[in-house]
C-alpha positions as CSV (number, residue, x, y, z in Angstrom):
1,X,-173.0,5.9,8.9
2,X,-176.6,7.1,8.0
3,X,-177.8,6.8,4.5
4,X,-180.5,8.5,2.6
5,X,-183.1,6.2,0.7
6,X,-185.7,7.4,-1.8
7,X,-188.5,5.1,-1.8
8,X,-191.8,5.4,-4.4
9,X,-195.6,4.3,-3.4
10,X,-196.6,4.5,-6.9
11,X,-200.4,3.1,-6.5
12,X,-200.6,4.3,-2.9
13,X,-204.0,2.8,-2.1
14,X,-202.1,-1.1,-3.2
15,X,-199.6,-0.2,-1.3
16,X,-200.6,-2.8,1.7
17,X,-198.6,-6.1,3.0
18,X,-200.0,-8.7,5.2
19,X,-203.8,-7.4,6.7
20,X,-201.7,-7.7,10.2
21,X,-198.2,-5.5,9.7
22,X,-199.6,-3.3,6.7
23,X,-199.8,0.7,6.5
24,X,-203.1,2.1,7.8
25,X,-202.8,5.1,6.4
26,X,-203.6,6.6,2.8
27,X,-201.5,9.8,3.2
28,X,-197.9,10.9,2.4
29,X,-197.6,12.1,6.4
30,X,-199.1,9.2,7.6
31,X,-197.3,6.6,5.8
32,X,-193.9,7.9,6.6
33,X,-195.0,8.6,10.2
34,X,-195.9,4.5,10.3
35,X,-192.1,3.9,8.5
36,X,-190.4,5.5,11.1
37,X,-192.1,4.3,13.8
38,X,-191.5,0.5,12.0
39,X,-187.9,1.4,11.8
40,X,-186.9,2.7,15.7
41,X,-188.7,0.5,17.6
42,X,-189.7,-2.9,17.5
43,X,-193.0,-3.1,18.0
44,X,-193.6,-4.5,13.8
45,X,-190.6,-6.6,13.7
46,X,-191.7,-8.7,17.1
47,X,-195.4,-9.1,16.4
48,X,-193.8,-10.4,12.7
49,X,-191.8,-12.6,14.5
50,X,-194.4,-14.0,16.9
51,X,-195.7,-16.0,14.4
52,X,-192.8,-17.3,12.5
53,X,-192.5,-21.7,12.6
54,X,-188.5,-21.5,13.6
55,X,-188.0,-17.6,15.2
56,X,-184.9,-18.9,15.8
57,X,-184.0,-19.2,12.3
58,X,-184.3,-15.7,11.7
59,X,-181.4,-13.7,11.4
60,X,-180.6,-11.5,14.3
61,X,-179.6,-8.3,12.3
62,X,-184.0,-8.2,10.9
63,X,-184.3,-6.8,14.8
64,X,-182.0,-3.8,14.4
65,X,-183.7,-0.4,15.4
66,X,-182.8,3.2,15.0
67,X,-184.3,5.3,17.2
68,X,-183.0,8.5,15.4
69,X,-184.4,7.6,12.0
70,X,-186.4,10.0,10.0
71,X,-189.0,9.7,7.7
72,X,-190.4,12.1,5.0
73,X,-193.3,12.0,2.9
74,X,-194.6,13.9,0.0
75,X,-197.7,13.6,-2.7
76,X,-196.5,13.9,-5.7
77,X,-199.2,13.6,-8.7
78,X,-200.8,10.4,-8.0
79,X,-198.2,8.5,-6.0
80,X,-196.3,9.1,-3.2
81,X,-192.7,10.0,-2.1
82,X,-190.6,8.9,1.4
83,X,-187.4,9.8,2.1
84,X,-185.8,7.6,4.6
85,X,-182.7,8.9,6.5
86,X,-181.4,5.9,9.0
87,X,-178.6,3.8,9.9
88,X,-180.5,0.9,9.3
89,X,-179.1,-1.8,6.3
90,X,-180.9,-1.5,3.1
91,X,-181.7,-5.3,4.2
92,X,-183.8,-4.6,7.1
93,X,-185.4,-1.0,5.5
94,X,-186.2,-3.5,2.8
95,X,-188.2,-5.8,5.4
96,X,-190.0,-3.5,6.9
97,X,-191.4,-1.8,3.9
98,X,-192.4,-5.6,2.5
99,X,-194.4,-5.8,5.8
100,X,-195.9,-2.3,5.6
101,X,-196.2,-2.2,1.6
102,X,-196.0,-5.8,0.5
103,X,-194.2,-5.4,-3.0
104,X,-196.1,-2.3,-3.8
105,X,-193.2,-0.4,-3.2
106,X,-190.1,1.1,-5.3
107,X,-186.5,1.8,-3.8
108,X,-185.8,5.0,-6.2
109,X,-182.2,5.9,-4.9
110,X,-179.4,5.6,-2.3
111,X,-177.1,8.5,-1.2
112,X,-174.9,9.0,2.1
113,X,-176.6,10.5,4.5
């Protein structure tokens, strides 16, 4: 089942995790563009784990990918809009973003997909 998550950048230019897995970008297009790409392949998730004391420790399901996920973005005012259609658990969209955005970040709403 896919679901639909409405996520807010609200200070886009803070919007910046760890120097080595954050967003590059500073546009709408660009930042959902980097999302996606975090969420169907594995790329962010493996050079995250690369570095982790015990990567055995981490739970398995952190790995899931969705190759069919789609991300949106949109300027709005001063902050910016994604919409995040996947089949990913909020746990691991959640994950990503943290490594993308840090905690500059803001889960809006959840609907089916």
């Amino acid at each position: 089942m896919r679901t639909r998550y409405f996520i807010s950048l609200p200070e886009p230019e803070k919007a910046r995790g760890d120097e080595a897995w954050s967003f590059k970008s500073h546009g709408a297009e660009g930042f959902a563009e980097e999302l996606q790409s975090a969420l169907r392949g594995t790329g962010l998730f493996q050079s995250w784990l690369a570095v982790q004391d015990d990567p055995d420790a981490v739970d398995p399901a952190l790995a899931d990918t969705d190759p069919e996920a789609q991300v949106t973005g949109k300027m709005d005012d001063l902050h910016i809009d994604l919409e995040v259609l996947t089949r990913l658990s909020g746990d691991v969209l959640k994950h990503r973003l943290h490594l993308l955005a840090g905690s500059h970040w803001q889960l809006r709403d959840v609907r089916a997909g």
